[in-house]
C-alpha positions, 0 to 999 in steps of 0.5 A, a space after each residue: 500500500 502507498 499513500 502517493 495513490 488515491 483511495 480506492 473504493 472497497 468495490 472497485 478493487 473487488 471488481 477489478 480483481 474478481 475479473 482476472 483470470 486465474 493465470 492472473 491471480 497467481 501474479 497479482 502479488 508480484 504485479 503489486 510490488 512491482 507497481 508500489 516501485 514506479 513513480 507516481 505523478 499527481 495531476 490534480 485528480 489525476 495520478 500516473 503511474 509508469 509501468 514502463 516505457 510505454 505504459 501508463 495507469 492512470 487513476 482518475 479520483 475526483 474528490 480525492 477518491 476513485 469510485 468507479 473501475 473505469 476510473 482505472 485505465 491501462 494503455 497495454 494491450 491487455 486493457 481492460 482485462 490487464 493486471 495492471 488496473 488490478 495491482 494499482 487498485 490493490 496498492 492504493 489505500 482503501 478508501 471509506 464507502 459511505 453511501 448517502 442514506 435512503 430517501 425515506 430517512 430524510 424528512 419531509 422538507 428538511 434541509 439538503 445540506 449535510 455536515 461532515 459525515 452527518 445527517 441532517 441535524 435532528 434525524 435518526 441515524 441510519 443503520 445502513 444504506 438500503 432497504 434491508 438496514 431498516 427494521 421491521 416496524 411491524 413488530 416489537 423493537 426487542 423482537 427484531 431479528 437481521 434479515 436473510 440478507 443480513 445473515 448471508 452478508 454476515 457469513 460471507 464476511 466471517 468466511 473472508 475474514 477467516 480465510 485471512 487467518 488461516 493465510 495470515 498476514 505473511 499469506 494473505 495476498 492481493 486475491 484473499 485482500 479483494 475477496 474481503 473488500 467484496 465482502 465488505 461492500 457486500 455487507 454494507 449495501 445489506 446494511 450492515 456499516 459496522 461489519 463492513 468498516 471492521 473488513 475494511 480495517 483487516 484489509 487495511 491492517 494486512 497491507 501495512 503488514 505486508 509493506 512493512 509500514 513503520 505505523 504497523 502494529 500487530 495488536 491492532 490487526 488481531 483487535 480488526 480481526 477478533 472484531 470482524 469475525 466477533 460481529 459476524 458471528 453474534 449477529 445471526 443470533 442477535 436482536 433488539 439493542 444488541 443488533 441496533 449495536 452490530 449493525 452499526 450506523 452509517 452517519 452521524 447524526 448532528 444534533 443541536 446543541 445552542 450556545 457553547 463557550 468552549 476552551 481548547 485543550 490540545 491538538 494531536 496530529 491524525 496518522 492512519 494506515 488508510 492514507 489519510 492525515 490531518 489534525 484533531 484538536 480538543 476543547 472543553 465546556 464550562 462542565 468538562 464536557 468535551 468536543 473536536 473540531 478534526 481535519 482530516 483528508 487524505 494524506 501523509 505526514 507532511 498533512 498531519 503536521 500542515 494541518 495545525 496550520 490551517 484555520 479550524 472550519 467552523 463559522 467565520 473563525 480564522 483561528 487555526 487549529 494550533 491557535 485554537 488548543 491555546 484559546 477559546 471559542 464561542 459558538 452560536 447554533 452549535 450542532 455536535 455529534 455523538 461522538 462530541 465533533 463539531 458540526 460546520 453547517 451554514 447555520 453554525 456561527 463561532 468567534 474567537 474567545 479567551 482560552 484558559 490555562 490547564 491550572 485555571 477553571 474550568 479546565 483545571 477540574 479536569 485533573 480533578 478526577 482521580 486517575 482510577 476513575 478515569 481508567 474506569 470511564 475509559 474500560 466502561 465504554 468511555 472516552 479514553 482520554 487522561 488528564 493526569 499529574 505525574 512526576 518524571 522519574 527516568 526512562 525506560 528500554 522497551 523493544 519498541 523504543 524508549 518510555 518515559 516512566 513517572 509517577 502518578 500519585 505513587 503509581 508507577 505509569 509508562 509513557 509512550 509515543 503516540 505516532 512512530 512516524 520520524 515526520 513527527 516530533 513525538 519521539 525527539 519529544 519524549 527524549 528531551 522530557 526525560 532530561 526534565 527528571 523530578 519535574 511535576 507536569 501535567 499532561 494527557 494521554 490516551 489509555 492502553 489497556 495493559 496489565 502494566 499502567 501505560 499511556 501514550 503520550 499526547 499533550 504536556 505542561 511546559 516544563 519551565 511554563 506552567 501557563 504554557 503546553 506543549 502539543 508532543 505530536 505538532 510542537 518541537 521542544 528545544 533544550 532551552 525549554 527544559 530546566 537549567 542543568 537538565 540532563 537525560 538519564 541513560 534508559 533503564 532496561 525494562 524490569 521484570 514484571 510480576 503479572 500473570 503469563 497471559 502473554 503465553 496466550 496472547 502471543 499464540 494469538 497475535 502468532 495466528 494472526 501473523 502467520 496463520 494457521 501453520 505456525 500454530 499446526 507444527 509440532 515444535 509449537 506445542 509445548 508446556 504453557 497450557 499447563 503453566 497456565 492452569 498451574 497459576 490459576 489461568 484454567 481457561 487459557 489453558 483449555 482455549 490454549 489447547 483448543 486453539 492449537 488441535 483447531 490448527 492442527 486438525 486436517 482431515 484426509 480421505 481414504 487415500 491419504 490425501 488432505 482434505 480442505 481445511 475446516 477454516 470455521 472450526 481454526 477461526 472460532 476456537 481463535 476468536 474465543 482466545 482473542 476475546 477471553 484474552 482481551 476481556 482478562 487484559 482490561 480487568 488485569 488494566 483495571 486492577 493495576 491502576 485500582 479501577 472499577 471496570 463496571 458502574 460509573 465514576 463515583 463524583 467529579 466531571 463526566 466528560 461526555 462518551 467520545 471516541 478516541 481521536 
């Protein structure tokens, strides 16, 4: 995958690949390669790639998206059948299908314009985007079953989906990629958005894997896969609010919501494996509740860090979003998501207003709740955002690069990076804070949901400023700014952690998905952490363990010894079963490390509204 091509549609690749022929298939792969080699050239809508001499593909994205296969031309005499239209769609990034909704969903008279991904202020939103998303009125909302349509959709993701894990990354070529996009766009025209966005996200997982793209990490494709196979598995069965839940929505509806005096917090740079970039900033109301203003496109780091730049599109303003996480901003006929993003319709009307230091009110009541109470607002669906107080105490070696450790109130807590990526002043950041040793800041940081308390890093306090911030993603910290004779610390090497050996799972897991089926098949895989597991206590992943490895090595073979087909059903559920029991166990573990509840709400202090993170 290269982000120098436009986004493709899910469908358009799936089509494109679909018809080749079979010799064309078992090349494909190698025509990716050697496509990702060429140099492309942009031309307005256009990009170009030179296959060779005499040979170009062209991609026509008006929008900044190709849509349709015939916006992928080829001048070798194989077009339109060529290999070529095929490998570029398999090498752009893979573009967010987001049909608009049915006419029967907009109401009589209301207003044509929509805002940012939204429907109509005031509407519904839409489960899908044709006539199977919309529930049967004519029985109990708690009755509601998914359609035959959806079921279909449903199995014909789980089946892609497990075919990838039983490939792996490491097998999981160009031609598995588009059957799970033409799963993908199959369940959303069945209305099934959620099942579709999560097919989306393997595919996209499976090619930063296969790039080896720097912002790749394999925790995030096992979370993709667990999620897409655990959707389509539940919602054959599901009904009522639980189905509403699977099927997802399509849009978010944009809801009014007055006046708001907001006050920024920070801003974070967007970096994603799909291909698109920009910047998200954070501001609070009067009560701790929390909204974002986003700018986010397709792109690449040089958008991620341009974007801070760029005035925020709400109203009138001309404050760019740098400017914006230091000051303030009143808005007048504020409409906002569910998710606290802010609208930018016509009608929405905002100016600059006077920002607030993070120790002054109101924002300084956001440091006001306890860290376990945020941890458990986090773990219970929650926004993951942590406004903490710490104490830098030194440094640490970790295998993906150095951690900050601090103290927060006498709880030992890990710092990471938020982004790897070099064009990002993160990890320079995070080098020059461990000079600043002993110094209480406050800071913000996202929740990792690990035995270990750990956090990424996204905003800090100044180090000689209390007034002052520093956003680690966009902002560049200088010597100058740290305490007089500040010195960075050597790292320590990483101490040995007293936990329970969930890992002895965890890794089978994240090993299936990496290579599939095979790594855990072979004898040599077999060995004692079953029963070390049960010996400390963790029955269950010894059993998953166990049924996890004979799925993999369970290969039936007919009467003349021949194997037969691989039951990939059996490999994917006794897989999803470890996945979700490991996850389930690693957030209580979380939970019992930072002394959070993992069930009911925060006790007292400021209830930030539920937002997704970033």
């Amino acid at each position: 995958m290269t982000p120098d091509l436009p986004p493709v549609a899910p469908s358009v690749t799936a089509e494109l690949v679909e018809a080749l022929s079979p010799r064309l298939r078992k090349r494909l792969d190698a025509g990716v390669a050697k496509l990702v080699a060429r140099p492309a050239v942009r031309e307005g809508d256009t990009v170009r790639i030179a296959v060779d001499d005499e040979t170009d593909v062209v991609l026509h994205a008006p929008g900044g998206t190709v849509t349709g296969a015939d916006a992928i031309r080829c001048g070798c005499l194989l077009a339109p059948d060529c290999l070529h239209r095929a490998a570029a769609a398999s090498a752009a990034p893979v573009a967010d299908e987001a049909p608009p909704p049915p006419p029967s969903a907009v109401p009589a008279g209301a207003a044509e314009a929509r805002e940012g991904t939204g429907t109509t202020p005031g509407t519904e939103p839409v489960p899908g985007a044709g006539p199977a998303a919309q529930p049967d009125r004519t029985r109990p909302a708690e009755a509601e079953t998914a359609t035959a349509e959806q079921r279909a959709a449903a199995r014909t993701v789980c089946d892609a989906a497990a075919a990838v894990l039983e490939a792996g990354a490491d097998g999981a070529g160009a031609v598995l990629q588009a059957e799970l996009l033409h799963a993908a766009h199959t369940a959303r025209l069945a209305g099934l958005p959620r099942a579709s966005a999560a097919a989306v996200s393997v595919v996209t997982g499976v090619r930063a894997a296969r790039s080896a793209d720097p912002g790749y990490r394999l925790a995030d494709l096992a979370a993709a896969l667990a999620d897409v196979l655990g959707v389509a598995h539940r919602l054959p069965h599901a009904t009522g609010p639980d189905l509403t839940e699977l099927r997802g929505t399509t849009r978010q509806p944009y809801r009014p919501d007055g006046s708001l005096r907001l006050y920024g917090l920070f801003s974070e740079p967007v970096l994603t494996a799909t291909g698109y970039a920009g910047a998200v900033t954070w501001t609070a109301d009067a009560d701790g509740r929390l909204y974002t203003v986003s700018d986010v496109a397709p792109g690449g780091p040089a958008r991620a860090t341009g974007a801070a730049g760029r005035a925020v599109r709400i109203g009138d303003t001309a404050l760019t979003h740098r400017e914006l996480s230091r000051a303030g901003l009143a808005v007048s006929g504020a409409t906002v998501s569910p998710t606290g993003r802010l609208g930018a319709g016509a009608g929405v009307r905002a100016v600059r207003a006077s920002g607030a230091a993070w120790h002054a009110e109101p924002l300084d009541r956001l440091w006001a709740v306890p860290a376990a109470e945020q941890v458990a607002r986090a773990l219970n669906g929650g926004q993951d955002l942590l406004f903490l107080e710490v104490t830098l105490t030194g440094t640490v070696r970790e295998t993906t690069g150095d951690c900050l450790l601090a103290d927060c109130a006498g709880l030992p807590l890990r710092l990471a990076t938020a982004h790897d990526d070099p064009s990002l002043p993160c990890r320079d950041n995070l080098r020059l804070l461990a000079a600043a040793r002993g110094s209480r800041l406050r800071i913000v940081a996202r929740l990792v949901p690990e035995p270990l308390p750990r956090a990424l890093l996204l905003a800090v306090e100044h180090p000689t400023d209390p007034t002052a911030r520093v956003d680690l993603g966009l902002d560049r910290l200088r010597h100058a700014d740290l305490p007089a004779g500040a010195v960075a610390p050597p790292a320590e090497a990483a101490p040995t952690a007293d936990e329970a050996p969930l890992h002895l799972l965890r890794r089978r897991v994240h090993q299936a998905v990496s290579g599939g089926r095979r790594v855990l098949a072979s004898a040599g895989s077999v060995s004692g952490d079953a029963v070390r597991l049960r010996r400390l206590g963790l029955a269950t992943a010894g059993d998953l363990l166990d049924d996890l490895h004979a799925a993999a090595a369970d290969r039936s073979r007919d009467a003349f010894g021949r194997l037969l087909p691989a039951d990939t059903d059996h490999f994917a559920r006794a897989w999803l079963a470890a996945a979700v029991y490991t996850d389930a166990v690693e957030r209580a573990l979380c939970a019992g490390g930072w002394g959070a509840a993992t069930t009911g709400a925060p006790s007292s202090g400021p209830s930030p509204a539920p937002l997704a993170g970033g």
